[in-house]
N, C-alpha and C positions, 0 to 999 in steps of 0.2 A: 569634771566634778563641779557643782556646786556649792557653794555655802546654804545652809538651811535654817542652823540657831546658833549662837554662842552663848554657852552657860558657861555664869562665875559663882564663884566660890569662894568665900573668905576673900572676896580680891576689892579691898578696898574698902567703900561701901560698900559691896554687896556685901552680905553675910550669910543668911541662906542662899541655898542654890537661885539661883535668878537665870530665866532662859529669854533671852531676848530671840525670837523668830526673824529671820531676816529674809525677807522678800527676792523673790526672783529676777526682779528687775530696778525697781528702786526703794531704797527703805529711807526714810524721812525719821530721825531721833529728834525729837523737839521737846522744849521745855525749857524751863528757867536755869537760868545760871548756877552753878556748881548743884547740880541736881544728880550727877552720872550721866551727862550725855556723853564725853571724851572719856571718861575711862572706859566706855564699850570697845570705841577706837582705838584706846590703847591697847586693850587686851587682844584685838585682833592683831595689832602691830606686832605684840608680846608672842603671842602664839606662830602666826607666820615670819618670824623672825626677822622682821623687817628692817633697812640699815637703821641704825639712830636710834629699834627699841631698847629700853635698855629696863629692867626688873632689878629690885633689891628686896630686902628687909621689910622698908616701911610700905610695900603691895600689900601688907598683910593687915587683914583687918583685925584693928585692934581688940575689939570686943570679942572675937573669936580665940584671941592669942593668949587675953587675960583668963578662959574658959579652958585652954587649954591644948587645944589644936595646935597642929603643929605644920599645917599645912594649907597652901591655898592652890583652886583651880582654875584654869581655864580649856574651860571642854568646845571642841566644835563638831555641825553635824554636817554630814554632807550627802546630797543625793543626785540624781542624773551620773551615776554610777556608771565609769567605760564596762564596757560589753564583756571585753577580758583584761585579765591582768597578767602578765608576768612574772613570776618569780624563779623556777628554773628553767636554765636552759633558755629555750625560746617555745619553749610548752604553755599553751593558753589556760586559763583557770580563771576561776569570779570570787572575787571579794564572798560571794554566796555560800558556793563551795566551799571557801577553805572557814566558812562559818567563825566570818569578821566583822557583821552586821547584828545591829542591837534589835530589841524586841520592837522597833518599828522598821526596821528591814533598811535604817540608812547605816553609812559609815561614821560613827562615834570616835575621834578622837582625843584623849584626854593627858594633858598635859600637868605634872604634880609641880609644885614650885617649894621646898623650903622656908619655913617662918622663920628660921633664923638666921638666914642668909640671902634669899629669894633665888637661891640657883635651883636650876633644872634638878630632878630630883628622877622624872619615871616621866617617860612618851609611852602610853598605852593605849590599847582600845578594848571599850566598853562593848561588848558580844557578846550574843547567846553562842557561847563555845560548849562543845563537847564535856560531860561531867567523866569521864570514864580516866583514870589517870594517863592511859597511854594515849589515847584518841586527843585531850588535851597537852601532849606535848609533843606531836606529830609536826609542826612547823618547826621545831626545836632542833628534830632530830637531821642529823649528817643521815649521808646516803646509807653507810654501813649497819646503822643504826635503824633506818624505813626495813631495809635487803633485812636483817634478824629479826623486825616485830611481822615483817611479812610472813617468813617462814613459819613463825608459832603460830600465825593468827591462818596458815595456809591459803595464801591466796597470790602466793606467787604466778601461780598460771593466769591467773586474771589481771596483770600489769601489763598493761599495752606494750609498755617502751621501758626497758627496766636499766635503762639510764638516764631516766627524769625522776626528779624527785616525786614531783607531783602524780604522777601518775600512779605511784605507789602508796602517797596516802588515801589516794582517791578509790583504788583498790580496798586498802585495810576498810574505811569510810564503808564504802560498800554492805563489806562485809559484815561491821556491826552495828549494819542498820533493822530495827530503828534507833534511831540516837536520842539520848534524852539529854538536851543542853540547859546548860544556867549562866545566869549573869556572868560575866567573868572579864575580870581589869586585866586584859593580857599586855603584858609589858613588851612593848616593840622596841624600844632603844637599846638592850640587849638582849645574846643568845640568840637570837632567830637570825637566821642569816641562811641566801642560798647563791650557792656560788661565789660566796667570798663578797657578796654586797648584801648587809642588811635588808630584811623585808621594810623594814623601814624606810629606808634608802630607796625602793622600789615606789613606795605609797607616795613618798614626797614628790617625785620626780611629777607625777600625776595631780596635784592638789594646786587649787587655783594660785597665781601670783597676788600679792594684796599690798597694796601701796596707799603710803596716811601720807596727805600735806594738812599738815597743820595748820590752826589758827599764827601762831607765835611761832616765828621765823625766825633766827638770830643771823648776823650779818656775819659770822666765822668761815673760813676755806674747812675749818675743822671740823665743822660742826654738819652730821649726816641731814639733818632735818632741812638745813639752808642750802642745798643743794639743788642743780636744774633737775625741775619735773619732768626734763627731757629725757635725765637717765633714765626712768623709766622704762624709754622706750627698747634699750639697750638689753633690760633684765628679758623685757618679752619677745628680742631678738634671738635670746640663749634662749630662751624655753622653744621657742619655734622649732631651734634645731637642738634640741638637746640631742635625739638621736642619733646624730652628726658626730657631735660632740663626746658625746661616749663611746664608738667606734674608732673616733680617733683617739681617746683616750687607750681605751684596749688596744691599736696600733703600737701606742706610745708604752705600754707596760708591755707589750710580747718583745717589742723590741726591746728595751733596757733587760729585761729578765733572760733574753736572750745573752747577750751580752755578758752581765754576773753569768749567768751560767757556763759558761765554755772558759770564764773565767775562774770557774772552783774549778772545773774539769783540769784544766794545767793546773791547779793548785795542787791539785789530788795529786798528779802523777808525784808532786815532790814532801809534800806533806801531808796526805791524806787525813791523820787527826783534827786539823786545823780544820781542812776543807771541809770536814763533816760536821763541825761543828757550827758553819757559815748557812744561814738560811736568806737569800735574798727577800725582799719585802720593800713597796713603797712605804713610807713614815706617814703619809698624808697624802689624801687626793689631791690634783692640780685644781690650781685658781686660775679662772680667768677671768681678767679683770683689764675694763673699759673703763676708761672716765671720759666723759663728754660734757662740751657745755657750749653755751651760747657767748661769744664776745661784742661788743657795740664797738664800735668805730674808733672808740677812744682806749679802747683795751681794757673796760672794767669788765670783768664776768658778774652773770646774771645775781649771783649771790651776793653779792656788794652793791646792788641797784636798791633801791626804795623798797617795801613791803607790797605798797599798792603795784609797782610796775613787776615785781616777782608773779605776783597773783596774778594779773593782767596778761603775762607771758600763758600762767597757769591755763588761764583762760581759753587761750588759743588752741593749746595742746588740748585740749579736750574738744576746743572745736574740729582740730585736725581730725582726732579720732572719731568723732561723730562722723564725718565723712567718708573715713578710711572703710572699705570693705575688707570683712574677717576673712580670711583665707589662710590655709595654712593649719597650724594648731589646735585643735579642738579645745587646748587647756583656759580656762577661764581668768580672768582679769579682774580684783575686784576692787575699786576707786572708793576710797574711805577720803573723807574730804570734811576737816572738822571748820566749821563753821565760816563757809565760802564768801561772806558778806564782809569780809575782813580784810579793813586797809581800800574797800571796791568805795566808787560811786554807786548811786544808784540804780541807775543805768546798767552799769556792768553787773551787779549783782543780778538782775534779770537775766540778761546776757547769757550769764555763766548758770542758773538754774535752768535755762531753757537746752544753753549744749548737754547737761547732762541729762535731764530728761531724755533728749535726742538719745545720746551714746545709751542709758539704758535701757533706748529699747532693741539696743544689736546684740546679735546670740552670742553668747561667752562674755558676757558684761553685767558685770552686776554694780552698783553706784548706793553706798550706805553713806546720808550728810548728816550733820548736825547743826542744827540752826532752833535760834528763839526770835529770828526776826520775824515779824507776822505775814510781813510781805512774800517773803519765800516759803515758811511753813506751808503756807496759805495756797502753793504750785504742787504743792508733794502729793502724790496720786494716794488716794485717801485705803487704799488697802496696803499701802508700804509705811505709814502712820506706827508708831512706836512711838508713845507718850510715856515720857520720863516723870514722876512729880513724888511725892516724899508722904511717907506714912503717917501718925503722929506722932511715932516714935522719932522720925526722922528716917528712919530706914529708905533707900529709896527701891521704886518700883516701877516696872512696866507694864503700863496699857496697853495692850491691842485696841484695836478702833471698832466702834460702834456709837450708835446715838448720841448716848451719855459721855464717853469716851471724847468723843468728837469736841461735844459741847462745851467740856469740862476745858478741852487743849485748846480751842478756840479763844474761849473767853481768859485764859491765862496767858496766852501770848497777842490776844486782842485784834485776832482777827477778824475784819469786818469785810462786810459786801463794798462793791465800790458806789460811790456818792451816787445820787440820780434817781436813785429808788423810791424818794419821795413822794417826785411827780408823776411817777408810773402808774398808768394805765396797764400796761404788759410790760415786761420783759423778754428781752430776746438775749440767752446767754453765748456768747462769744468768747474764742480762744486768743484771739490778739488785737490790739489800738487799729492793725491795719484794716480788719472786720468792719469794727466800728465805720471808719473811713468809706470803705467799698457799701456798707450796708445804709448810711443814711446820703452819700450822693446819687447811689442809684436810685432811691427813692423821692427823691430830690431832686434830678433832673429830668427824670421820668412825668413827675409833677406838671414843672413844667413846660416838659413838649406836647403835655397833654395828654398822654398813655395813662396815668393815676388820678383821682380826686383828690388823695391829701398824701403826703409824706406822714416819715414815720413822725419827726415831730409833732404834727400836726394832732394826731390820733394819741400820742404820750405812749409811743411806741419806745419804748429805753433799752438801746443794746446795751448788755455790761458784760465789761472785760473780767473776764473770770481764767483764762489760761489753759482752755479746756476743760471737757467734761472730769469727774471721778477725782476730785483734790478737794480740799479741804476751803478754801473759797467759793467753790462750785456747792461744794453743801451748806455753807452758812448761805451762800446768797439764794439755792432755793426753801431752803429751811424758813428763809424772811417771807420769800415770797408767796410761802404757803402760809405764813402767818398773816400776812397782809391781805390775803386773798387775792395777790394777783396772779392774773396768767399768765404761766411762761412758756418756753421753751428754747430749742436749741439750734447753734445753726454751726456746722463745722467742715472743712475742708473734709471732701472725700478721701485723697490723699491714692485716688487709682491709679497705677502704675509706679508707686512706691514700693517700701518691700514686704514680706508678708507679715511683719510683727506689725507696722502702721495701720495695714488691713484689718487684722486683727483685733487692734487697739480701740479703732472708728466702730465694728459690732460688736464689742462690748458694751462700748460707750452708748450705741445706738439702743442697746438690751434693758440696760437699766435706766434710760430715761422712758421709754415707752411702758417700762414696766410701773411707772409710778404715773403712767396715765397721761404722759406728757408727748407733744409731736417732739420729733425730732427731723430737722433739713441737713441735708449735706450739698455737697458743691458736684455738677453731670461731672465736672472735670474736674482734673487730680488739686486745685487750688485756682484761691480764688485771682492770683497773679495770672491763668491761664486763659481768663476772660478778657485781658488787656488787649489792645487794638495794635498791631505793629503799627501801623500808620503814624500814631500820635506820641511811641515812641522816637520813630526817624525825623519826626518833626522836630521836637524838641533836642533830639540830639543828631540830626544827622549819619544817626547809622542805623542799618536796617537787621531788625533780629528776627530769628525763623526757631518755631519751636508750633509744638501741638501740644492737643487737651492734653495729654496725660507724660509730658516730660515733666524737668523739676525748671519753669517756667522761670518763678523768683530768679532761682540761681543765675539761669541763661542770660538770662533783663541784665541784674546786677550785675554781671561779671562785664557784659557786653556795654550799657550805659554808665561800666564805675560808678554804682551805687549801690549803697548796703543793699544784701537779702531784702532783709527787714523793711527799707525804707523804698522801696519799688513801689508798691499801691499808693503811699500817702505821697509818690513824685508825681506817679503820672496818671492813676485812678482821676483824680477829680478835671482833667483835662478829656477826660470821654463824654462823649456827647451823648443823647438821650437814641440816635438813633444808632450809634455806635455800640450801645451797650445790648440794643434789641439787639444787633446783626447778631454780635459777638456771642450771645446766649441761646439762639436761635438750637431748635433741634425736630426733629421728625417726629412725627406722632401718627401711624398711620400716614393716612396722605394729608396729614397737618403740618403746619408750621407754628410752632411755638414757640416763645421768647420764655426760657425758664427765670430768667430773672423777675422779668417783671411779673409771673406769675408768684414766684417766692416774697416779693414786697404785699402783692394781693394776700395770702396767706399769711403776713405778720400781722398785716392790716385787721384780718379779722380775730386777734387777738382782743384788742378793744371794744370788737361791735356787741 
């Protein structure tokens, strides 16, 4: 499952219904300071009942309370719906079937909270369910119950397996169709139950895991929120095997129940009133519970370290996962991450916007942040944009993104293009510093060997660092450049023999810059790390690396010469020579040999002319 929107309700500020849409892959909440960006993140904490959420009384928005309401919500939608679900037995059936889906055909769950207490009050879901009274209380009914509405409604003979439940509603279903369904707030926290586990209990099992690190950490063993972002990793260990886990749960109840039972049986034979009166029963599901954490040398744990070194850890973990291949679980993971800039240098701030980036572009990941720093705003891929800002009531509100949208959030968190644009002739928009590096030495030494007339300087050729196409810098900075009447365009790693969301991501990106009339370059090979000379590596470091056009080149370099990813082109890019860089670029054309690069500096070139 996916996440799709979360609507609030009286929850706070919000007051009317308010549906924030949350993107598939990264949602970007920006805006000014106490505006409602973290209490979206909370309410999802609140909702998926995360360690540390905690709900009271004062969730409840005041203005509503004084009005009269007596209650606040928080609904969420979800889509990319499994195929089948389970409820009895191990009989297959769809969220569709058992007509659990709202009039846009996702899964609606809606959660009530009390205004004078903030406790749970009703887990329901919002569906077009069945109007007919018996047809709407067919999830309700025990087997005994399906077996008598079967016989009236005669359709006994038509029950495939008439010891599954399902099978029998699906029968009655049949039978009075057509169905005419309405709205309806079906309460799943009780009553519905198959097999002795809540259909509830079934639906949860299946809904994404959702994990908040906070802005504001406290330094307590006690306290859920200061804990390693490592556990994490532990909850998504249990969902992996949940189905493990419940097997051997049910091991774990036939046997105890075995057990009592042989033990009323000798009871019986001596007091049989007593014994009849004895019903075994678990009191409560088992817990299991892992604590994990990180210790340093000196034996303080992670949660007792600095703010900035907490985050910093955080940092990695996210880098881990960006690397980690999803295998396993189909269930999804969603990284709520309220204002990542916090306690970071600058540096790491980038850092950690770029790993998640990365991580959301892998399947079963979704990445919702909150930030007003312009810098980061400024990377969030401009359709996951969720503009937070405040009515003149004060009320606050969400924007979706468009023009004015865009404009509006720009200009209030003051995001600007990067400096240079002044002197430009053209622009050439670029995803990272290292670009820059590879794009004006190639040009550069090319110059000079005498392959070029002028470098890009020369011509007021201006790469600027934009973080990739489709974010919210990428659009101010060609927005300018449409204002200024320069020409632009794009140059980005092809990213070939990555994986198929990277693919994906690069014709998008390629779609809608040509759609606005503009070239678009990409790289023959998978990065522009892959045009590196081993030669000039072994030189400077005396060991020799072996990789082709389309591995993950960077990584190789790096791990091989101990040097950042990142900082591979700006070590040893400018130590390639002019006819190193033709070899390295060299490709077939026909029975031609062409040097793509230097043909790529010729076409920035003519930018200017």
């Amino acid at each position: 499952m996916r996440l799709k929107s979360v609507k609030l309700t009286n929850f706070r500020g919000y007051r009317a219904t308010t549906v924030v849409p949350i993107d598939e892959a990264m949602t970007g909440i920006v805006g000014r300071n106490d505006y409602g960006k973290s209490t979206i993140l909370e309410a999802l904490a609140i909702f998926f009942e995360s360690d540390g959420a905690k709900v009271d009384k004062s969730d409840m928005n005041c203005f509503s309370l004084a009005d009269g309401d007596e209650q606040f919500e928080i609904a969420c939608e979800f889509d990319d719906l499994p195929d089948t679900l389970i409820l009895d037995e191990n009989a297959e059936t769809t969220f569709a079937q058992e007509y659990l889906l709202n009039a846009d055909g996702v899964l609606e769950i809606v959660k009530t909270f009390k205004a004078s207490s903030g406790k749970l009050e009703r887990t329901a879901i919002r569906c077009q369910h069945p109007a007919d009274a018996d047809l709407a209380k067919l999830l309700s009914f025990k087997m005994a119950e399906l077996e008598k509405l079967g016989e009236q409604r005669e359709v006994v003979d038509q029950v495939v397996d008439k010891r599954i439940a399902s099978h029998w509603r699906q029968a009655v279903r049949s039978a009075a169709e057509p169905i005419f369904c309405q709205e309806t707030l079906l309460d799943v926290s009780k009553g519905i139950s198959a097999e002795n586990k809540s259909i509830w209990d079934r639906i949860q099992d299946r809904l994404p895991i959702f994990a908040l690190f906070k802005a504001d950490r406290e330094s307590s063993d006690d306290d859920a929120e200061a804990k390693n972002p490592l556990q994490q990793a532990v909850k998504e260990a249990q969902a992996a095997l949940q189905h493990e886990i419940r097997s051997l749960e049910q091991q774990i109840e036939a046997s105890v129940l075995d057990v009592a039972n042989r033990t009323l049986d000798k009871l019986r034979e001596i007091a049989p009133e007593l014994a009849n009166e004895l019903t075994p029963r678990f009191k409560e599901k088992p817990r299991w519970t892992f604590n994990f954490t990180l210790d340093g040398e000196n034996g303080i744990p992670i949660n007792k370290r600095g703010s900035g070194v907490r985050r910093l850890i955080l940092l990695n973990f996210f880098r881990a996962e960006a690397e980690k291949t999803v295998v396993g679980t189909k269930r999804n993971v969603i990284y709520g991450i309220e204002e990542p800039e916090t306690s970071q240098h600058p540096n790491f701030q980038m850092s950690l916007m770029r790993a998640l980036l990365e991580l959301s572009s892998q399947v079963n990941r979704q990445i919702i942040v909150t930030t007003h720093v312009p810098a980061l705003a400024g990377l969030i891929p401009i359709e996951g944009i969720r503009y937070v800002t405040k009515e003149e009531d004060g009320i606050p509100i969400v924007k979706m993104p468009n023009d004015d949208v865009l404009k509006e959030a720009a200009e209030s968190l003051g995001v600007l293009p990067e400096s240079g644009m002044e002197r430009a002739k053209g622009v050439v928009l670029v995803e990272g510093k290292s670009d820059v590096t590879f794009l004006r030495h190639t040009a550069n030494i090319l110059k000079a060997g005498g392959h070029l007339e002028s470098s890009l300087d020369d011509a007021g050729i201006v790469p600027i660092l934009i973080g990739g196409c489709g974010n919210v810098k990428h659009w101010v900075t060609l927005n300018l450049a449409d204002d200024l009447g320069l020409p632009w365009c794009v140059f980005l790693d092809s990213d070939i023999g990555g994986s198929p969301e990277q693919t994906a991501s690069l014709a998008k990106r390629k779609q809608e810059v040509e759609a606005r009339g503009r070239l678009f370059y990409s790289t023959r090979k998978r990065e522009i790390e892959n045009y590196l000379c081993p030669d000039v590596i072994e030189v400077q470091t005396g060991l020799r690396v072996k990789f082709t056009d389309t591995c993950d080149a960077k990584k190789i370099i790096g791990q091989t010469a101990r040097v950042k990813a990142d900082d591979v082109i700006d070590r040893f890019w400018p130590l390639m020579t002019a006819e190193q860089i033709l070899q390295r670029s060299m490709y077939q054309d026909g029975g031609e040999q062409r040097s793509e690069l230097k043909e790529l500096i010729e076409k920035l070139l003519v930018l200017a002319a």
